[in-house]
C-alpha positions as CSV (number, residue, x, y, z in Angstrom):
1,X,85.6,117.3,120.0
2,X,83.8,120.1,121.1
3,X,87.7,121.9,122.6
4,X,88.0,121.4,118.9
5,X,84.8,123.0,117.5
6,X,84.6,119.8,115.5
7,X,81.3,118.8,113.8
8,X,80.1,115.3,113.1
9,X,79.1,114.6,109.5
10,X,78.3,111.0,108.1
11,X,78.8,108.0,110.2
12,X,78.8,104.5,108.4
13,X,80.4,101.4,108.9
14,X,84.0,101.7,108.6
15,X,84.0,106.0,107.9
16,X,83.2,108.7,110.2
17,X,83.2,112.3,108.9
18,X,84.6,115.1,111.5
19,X,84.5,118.5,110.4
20,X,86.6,121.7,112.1
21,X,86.7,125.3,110.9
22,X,90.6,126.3,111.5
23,X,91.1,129.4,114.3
24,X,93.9,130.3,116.2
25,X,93.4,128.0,119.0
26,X,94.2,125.0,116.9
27,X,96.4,126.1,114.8
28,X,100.5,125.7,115.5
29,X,103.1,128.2,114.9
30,X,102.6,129.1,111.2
31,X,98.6,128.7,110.9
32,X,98.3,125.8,109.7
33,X,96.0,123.2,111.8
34,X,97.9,121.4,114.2
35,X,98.7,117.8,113.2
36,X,97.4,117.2,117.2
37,X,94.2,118.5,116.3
38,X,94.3,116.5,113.6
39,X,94.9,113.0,115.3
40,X,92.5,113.7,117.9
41,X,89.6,112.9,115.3
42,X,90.1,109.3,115.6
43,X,87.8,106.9,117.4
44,X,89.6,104.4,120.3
45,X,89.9,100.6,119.6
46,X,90.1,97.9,122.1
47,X,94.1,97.7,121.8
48,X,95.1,98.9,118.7
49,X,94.1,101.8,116.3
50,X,94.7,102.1,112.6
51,X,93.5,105.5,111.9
52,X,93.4,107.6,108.4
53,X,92.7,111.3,107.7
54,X,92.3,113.1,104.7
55,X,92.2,116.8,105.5
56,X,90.2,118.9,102.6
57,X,90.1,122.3,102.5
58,X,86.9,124.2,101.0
59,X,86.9,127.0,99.3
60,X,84.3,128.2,96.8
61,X,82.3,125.2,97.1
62,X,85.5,123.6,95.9
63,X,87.3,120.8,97.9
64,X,91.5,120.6,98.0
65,X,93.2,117.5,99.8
66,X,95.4,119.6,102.0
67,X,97.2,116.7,104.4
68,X,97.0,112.8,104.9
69,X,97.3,111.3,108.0
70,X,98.2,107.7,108.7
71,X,98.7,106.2,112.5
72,X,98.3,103.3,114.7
73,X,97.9,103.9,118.2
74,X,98.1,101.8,121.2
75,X,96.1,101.8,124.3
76,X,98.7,101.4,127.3
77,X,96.2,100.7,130.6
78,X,97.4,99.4,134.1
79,X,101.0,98.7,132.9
80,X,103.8,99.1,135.9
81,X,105.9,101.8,135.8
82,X,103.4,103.8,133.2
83,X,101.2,106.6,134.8
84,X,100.0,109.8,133.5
């Protein structure tokens, strides 16, 4: 998170609030935050991980939804023929 420049906000059960500040580093080839940057914010499961996002953008004290992110991940450990 920090490679990100991300900020925690709330934590409660169920929702965790990650904030970033867009800059170059993060950004893919037309400026817009990188939808990598975007899945990172998610927390790890035991197996499986259902993970949301809702991007907002703030501008003038006003909030935009600017993206939605929906994905399940899998955690792949110890499995032959798999290595990094």
């Amino acid at each position: 998170m920090s490679t990100l420049g991300a900020t925690l906000g709330t934590v409660s059960p169920g929702v965790v609030e990650i904030a970033i500040i867009p800059h170059a580093a993060i950004s893919q080839q037309h400026g817009f935050v990188h939808a990598g940057a975007v899945a990172a914010m998610v927390t790890a499961g035991q197996t499986l991980t259902v993970a949301q996002s809702e991007v907002f953008a703030e501008s003038g004290g006003q909030e935009k939804l600017v993206a939605l992110l929906t994905a399940t991940l899998m955690t792949v450990e110890a499995q032959e023929g798999i290595s990094d």
